[in-house]
TIRO-886155 format. One record per residue (C-alpha): residue in one letter; x, z, y. Coordinates in steps of 0.02 Angstrom, whole numbers, padded with zeros to 5 digits, always signed. Layout:
! residues N
AXZY ...
//
This chain:
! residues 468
X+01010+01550+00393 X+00959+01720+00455 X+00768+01712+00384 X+00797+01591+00254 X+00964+01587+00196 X+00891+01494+00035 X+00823+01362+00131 X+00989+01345+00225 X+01082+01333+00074 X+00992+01169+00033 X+01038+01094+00213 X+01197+01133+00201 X+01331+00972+00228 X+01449+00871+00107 X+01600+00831+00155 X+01649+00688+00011 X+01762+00603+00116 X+01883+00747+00141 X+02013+00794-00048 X+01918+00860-00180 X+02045+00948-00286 X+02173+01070-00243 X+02234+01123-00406 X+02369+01260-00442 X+02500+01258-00570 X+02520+01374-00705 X+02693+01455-00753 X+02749+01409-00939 X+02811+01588-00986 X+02609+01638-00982 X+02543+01482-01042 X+02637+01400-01163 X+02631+01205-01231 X+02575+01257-01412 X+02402+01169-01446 X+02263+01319-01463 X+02115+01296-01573 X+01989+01175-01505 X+01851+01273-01437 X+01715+01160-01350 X+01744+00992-01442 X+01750+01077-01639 X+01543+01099-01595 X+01381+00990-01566 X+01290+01050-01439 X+01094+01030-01439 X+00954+01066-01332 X+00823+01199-01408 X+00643+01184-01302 X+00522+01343-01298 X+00364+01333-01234 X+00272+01496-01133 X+00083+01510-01159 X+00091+01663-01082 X+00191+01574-00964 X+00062+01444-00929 X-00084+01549-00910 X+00006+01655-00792 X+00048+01479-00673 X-00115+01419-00707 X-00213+01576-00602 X-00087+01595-00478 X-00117+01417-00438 X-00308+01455-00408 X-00282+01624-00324 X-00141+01555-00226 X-00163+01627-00063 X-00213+01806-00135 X-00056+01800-00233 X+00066+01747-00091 X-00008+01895+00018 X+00034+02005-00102 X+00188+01984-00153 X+00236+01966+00043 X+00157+02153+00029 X+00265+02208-00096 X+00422+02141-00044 X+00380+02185+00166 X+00340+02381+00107 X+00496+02379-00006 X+00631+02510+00055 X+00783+02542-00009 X+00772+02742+00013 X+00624+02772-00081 X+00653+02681-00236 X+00479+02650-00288 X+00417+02450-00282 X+00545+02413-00427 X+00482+02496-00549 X+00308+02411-00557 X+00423+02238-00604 X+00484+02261-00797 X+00622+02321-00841 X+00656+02165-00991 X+00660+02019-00866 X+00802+01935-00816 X+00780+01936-00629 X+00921+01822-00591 X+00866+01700-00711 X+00778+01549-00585 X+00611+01535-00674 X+00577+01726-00650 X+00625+01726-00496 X+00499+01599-00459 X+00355+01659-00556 X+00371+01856-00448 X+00420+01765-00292 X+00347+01590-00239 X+00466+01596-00098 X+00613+01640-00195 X+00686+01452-00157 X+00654+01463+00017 X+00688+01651+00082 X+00798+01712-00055 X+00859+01887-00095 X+00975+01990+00053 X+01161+01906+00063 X+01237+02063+00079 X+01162+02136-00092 X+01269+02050-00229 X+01290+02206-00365 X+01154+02128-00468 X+01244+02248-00615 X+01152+02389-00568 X+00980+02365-00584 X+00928+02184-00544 X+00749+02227-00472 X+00834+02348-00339 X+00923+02171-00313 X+00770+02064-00335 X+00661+02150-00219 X+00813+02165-00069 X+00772+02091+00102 X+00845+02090+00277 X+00725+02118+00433 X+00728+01941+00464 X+00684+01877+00281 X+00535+01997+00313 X+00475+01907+00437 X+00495+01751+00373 X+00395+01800+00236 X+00237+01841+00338 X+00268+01692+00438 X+00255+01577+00287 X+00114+01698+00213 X+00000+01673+00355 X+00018+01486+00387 X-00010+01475+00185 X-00162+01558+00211 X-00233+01474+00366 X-00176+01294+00268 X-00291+01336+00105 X-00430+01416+00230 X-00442+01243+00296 X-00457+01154+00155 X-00584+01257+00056 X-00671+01225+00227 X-00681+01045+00223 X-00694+01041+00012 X-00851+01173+00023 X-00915+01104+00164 X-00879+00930+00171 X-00804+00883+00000 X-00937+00903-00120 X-01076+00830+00009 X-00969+00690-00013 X-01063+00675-00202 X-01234+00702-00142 X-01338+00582-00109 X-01393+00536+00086 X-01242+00654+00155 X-01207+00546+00295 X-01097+00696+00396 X-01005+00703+00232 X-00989+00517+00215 X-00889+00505+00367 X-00737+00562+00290 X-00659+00501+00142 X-00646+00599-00015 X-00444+00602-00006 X-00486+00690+00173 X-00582+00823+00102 X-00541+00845-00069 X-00361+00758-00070 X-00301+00919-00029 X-00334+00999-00181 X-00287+00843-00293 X-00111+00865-00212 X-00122+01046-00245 X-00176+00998-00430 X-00039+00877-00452 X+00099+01000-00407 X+00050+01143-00495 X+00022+01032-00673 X+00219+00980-00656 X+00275+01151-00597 X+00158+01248-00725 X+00259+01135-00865 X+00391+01186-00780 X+00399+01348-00767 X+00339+01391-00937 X+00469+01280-01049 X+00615+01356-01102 X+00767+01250-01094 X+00932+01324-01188 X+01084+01235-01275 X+01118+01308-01438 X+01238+01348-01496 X+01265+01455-01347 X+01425+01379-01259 X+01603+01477-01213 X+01607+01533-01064 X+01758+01437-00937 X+01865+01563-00988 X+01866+01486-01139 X+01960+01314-01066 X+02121+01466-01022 X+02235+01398-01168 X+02218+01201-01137 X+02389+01162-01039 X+02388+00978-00971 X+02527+00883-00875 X+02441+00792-00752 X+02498+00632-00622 X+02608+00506-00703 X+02763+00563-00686 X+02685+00739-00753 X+02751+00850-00617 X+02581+00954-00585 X+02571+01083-00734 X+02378+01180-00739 X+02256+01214-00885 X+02090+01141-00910 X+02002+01314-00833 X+02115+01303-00667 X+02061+01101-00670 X+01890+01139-00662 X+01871+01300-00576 X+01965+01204-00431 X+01858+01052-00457 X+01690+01171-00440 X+01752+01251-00278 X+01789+01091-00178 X+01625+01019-00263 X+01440+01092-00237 X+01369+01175-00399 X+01299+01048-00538 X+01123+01138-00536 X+01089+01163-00347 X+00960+01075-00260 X+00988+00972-00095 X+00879+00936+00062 X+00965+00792+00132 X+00904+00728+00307 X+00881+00589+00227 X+00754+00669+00075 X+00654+00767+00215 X+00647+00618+00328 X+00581+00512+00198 X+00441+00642+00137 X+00394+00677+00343 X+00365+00487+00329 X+00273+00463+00186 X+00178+00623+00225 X+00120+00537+00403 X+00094+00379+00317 X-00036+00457+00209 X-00128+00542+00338 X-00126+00401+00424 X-00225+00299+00287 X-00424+00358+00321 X-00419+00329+00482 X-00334+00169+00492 X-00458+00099+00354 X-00586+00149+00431 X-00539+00058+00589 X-00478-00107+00509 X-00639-00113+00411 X-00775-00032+00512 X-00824+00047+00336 X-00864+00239+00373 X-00897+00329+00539 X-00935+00217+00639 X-00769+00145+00641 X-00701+00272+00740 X-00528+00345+00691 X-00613+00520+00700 X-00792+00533+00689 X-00898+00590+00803 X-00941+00804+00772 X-00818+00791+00643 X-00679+00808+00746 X-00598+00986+00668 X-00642+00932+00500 X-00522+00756+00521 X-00401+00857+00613 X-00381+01010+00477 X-00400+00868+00359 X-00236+00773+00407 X-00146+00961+00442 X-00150+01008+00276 X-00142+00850+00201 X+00019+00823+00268 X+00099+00986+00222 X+00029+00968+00033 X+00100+00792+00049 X+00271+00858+00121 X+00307+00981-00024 X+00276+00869-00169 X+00375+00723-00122 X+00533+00832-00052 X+00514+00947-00236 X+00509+00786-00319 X+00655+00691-00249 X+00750+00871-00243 X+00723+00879-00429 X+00751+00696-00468 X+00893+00655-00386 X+00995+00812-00335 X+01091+00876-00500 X+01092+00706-00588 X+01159+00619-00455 X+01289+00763-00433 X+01326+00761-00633 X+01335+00560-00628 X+01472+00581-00488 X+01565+00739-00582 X+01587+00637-00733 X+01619+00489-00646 X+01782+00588-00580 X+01821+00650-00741 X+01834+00466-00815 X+01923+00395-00671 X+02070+00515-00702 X+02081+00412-00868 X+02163+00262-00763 X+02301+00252-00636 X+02209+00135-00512 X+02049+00253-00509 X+02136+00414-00489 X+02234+00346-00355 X+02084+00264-00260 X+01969+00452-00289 X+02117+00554-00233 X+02129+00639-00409 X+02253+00659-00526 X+02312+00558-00654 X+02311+00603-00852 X+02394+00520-00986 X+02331+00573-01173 X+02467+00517-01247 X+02520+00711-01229 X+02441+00801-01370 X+02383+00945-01240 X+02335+00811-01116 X+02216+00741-01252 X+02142+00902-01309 X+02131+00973-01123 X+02030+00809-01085 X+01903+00829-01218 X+01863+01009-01210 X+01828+00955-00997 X+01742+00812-01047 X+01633+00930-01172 X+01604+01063-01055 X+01509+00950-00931 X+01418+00879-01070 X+01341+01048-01112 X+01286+01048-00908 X+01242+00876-00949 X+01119+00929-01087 X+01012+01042-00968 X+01007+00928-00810 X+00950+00781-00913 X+00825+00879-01013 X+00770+00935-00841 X+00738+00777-00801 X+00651+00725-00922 X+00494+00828-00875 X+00495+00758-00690 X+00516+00571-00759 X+00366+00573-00902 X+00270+00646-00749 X+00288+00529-00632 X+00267+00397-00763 X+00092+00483-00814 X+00051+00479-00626 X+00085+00298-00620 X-00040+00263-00752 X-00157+00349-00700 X-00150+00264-00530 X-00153+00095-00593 X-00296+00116-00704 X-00383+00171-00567 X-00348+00024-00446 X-00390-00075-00611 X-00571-00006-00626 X-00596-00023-00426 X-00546-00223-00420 X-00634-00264-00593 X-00775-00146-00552 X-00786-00196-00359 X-00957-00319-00298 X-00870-00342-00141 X-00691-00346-00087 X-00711-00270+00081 X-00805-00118-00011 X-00633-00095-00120 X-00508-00116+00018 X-00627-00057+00136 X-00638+00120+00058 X-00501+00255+00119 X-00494+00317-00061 X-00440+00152-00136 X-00314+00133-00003 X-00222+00312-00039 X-00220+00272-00233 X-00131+00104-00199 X+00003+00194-00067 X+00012+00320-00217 X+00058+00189-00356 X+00169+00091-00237 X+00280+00276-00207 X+00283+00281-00414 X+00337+00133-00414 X+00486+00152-00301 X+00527+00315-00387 X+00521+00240-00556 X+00647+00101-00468 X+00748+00207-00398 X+00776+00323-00583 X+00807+00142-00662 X+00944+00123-00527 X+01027+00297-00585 X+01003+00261-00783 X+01115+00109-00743 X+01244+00196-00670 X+01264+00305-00804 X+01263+00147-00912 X+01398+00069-00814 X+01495+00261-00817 X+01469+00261-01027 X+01556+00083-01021 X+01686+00111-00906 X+01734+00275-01010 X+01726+00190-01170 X+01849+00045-01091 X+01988+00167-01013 X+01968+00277-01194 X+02007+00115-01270 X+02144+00073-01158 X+02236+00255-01198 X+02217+00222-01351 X+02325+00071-01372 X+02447+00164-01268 X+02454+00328-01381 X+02460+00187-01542 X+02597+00081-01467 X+02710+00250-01406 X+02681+00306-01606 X+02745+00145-01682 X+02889+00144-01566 X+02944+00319-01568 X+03106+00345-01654 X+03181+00531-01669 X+03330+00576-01576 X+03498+00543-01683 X+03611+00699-01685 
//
């Protein structure tokens, strides 16, 4: 937490089992039971998409000059100091600096290193703010800077070298190691950077631009069932946020980077092994003979390539939506006595007119949050679905193509393509898994909506007013 206190922030435990809300009640002489004007509900919400040529170009060449773009901005923000006053000013002035994407786009390690925790006036001038560091963060910085640059030495080594021998005809060094050996590395490195260059340059807003919380200050609701817990819809979800983590923030579970160090040793693994089992390339040896450093850088920077792109991609995938599917999932359960008693929430009955209008405008907020994460998504999702094409037209061509079977299964190459499709398709499984449970959340909502429904009916056609 002291050189990366971004990095910590993603490692950071849960604690689900413990109670989620602590809610505070309001007093009625400031916020009275008169229904306000609807606010979030009275609008539809829609997602505007911008695309950034400038943008794209921009990704594009830092994705080439990698290395001579890390080392300088580790130059910019190591010489930085807070007397003189002078770094700043080369960053413009019209950039939102807090915004994610630009944060990304000056600083590569932004979601790793961070900015200082004890600068948080970003009011003043956010590039004094941008550009802040502690000691330690500094030194982070040229710790990552320099094992980024040794990690892309060695593989322009082995892609120069090795790599495009591999094409030439009677390279027998060469044809020792497989292509994914020498240039897999820079496939990986092209398959990141054609996600994150989409990334980065598309826009994502929903227009028309939402209220802020403050907004949700009027809605009074009468929660529990015997209505003795008095709040507003902004003290309902401001509590709900701070016993919850934030919708948008990413999430290295143990479990995500244990699952990417595995896969990530799994393919390194794969040349080798093949080579072995089939006695196809060197000699059968697991490293071949004088290419010792090669196979060796090979499966270093292989597995580091490997690393990032499957922990980015389940950190993308899984992190907010899951988080959103669970949020909402909380919201609807309060719809029903049994669910808000089994999730430790509270109960709310919309047969209340404030209870009803406090509902929606919650229930609308979180689908404006709802709008971003899934459009989000949707760039991650086409992508991996591209990459599983791709992959099995490939493994197509080799077995319709293929003279001999042990050639195809024989060949390292082959081998890494099929691991490849099989992690699509597991990925693709595992996003079917989470568009059901927002199936089954849609239906369940739609049942308990029902269910208040003949309860607010049957309470109006047996309401009878008081008799003086």
């Amino acid at each position: 937490a002291k050189f990366c206190p971004a990095l910590a922030a993603y490692m950071e435990p849960s604690d689900s089992q413990g109670e989620k809300l602590k809610i505070a009640s309001v007093p009625k002489d400031k916020f009275g039971d008169e229904l306000a004007e609807p606010s979030y509900s009275k609008q539809h919400f829609f997602v505007k998409r911008e695309f950034s040529c400038r943008r794209m170009w921009y990704c594009i060449m830092c994705a080439i000059l990698f290395p001579i773009v890390v080392t300088l901005q580790t130059a910019m923000f190591v010489f930085y100091c807070n007397s003189t006053n002078c770094c700043f000013k080369c960053l413009k002035e019209s950039h939102d600096f807090t915004d994610g994407q630009i944060q990304i786009m000056y600083d590569f390690f932004s979601p790793i290193i961070g900015r200082d925790p004890r600068e948080t006036a970003k009011s003043d001038d956010a590039r004094k703010w941008f550009l802040s560091q502690t000691c330690g963060q500094k030194l982070a910085r040229v710790f990552f800077t320099v094992v980024i640059d040794v990690l892309f030495f060695l593989a322009f080594y082995n892609a120069i070298l090795l790599g495009f021998g591999w094409f030439a005809e009677g390279g027998s060094d060469s044809a020792d190691l497989a292509i994914i050996e020498t240039l897999g590395p820079g496939q990986l490195w092209s398959a990141m950077w054609f996600i994150l260059t989409f990334y980065m340059s598309l826009d994502i807003d929903v227009k028309p631009d939402p209220p802020s919380m403050q907004a949700l200050r009027p809605y009074v609701m009468y929660l529990n069932i015997d209505e003795s817990l008095r709040t507003t819809a902004y003290v309902f979800l401001r509590g709900f946020s701070k016993s919850t983590f934030a919708i948008f923030r990413l999430e290295a579970t143990s479990e995500r980077i244990f699952t990417s160090a595995a896969v990530s040793i799994i393919w390194i693994l794969i040349p080798g092994g093949v080579r072995v089992a089939f006695k196809a390339d060197g000699d059968g040896q697991f490293f071949p003979d004088d290419l010792l450093f090669s196979a060796v850088s090979a499966m270093f920077v292989s597995f580091f390539f490997m690393f990032f792109l499957i922990l980015g991609l389940q950190m993308q995938l899984l992190s907010g939506l899951v988080k959103y599917i669970d949020w909402m999932n909380d919201i609807t359960s309060m719809l029903d006595e049994v669910f808000s008693k089994e999730k430790k929430l509270n109960y709310i009955n919309l047969t209340r007119h404030n209870n009803t209008l406090a509902w929606l405008e919650m229930r609308t907020y979180l689908y404006t949050k709802g709008l971003i994460i899934f459009s989000r998504q949707e760039i991650f999702v086409l992508y991996v679905i591209l990459l599983q094409v791709i992959t099995a037209m490939y493994i197509l061509w080799r077995l319709m193509s293929g003279t001999e079977i042990e050639n195809t299964f024989g060949s390292p190459s082959f081998a890494g393509i099929l691991f490849v499709f099989l992690l699509l398709t597991y990925s693709l499984v595992r996003i079917l898994r989470t568009t059901r449970m927002i199936e089954r959340l849609q239906t369940k909502q739609i049942a308990l909506l029902a269910a208040q429904k003949f309860q607010i009916y049957y309470k109006r056609i047996t309401w009878h007013p008081d008799k003086d």
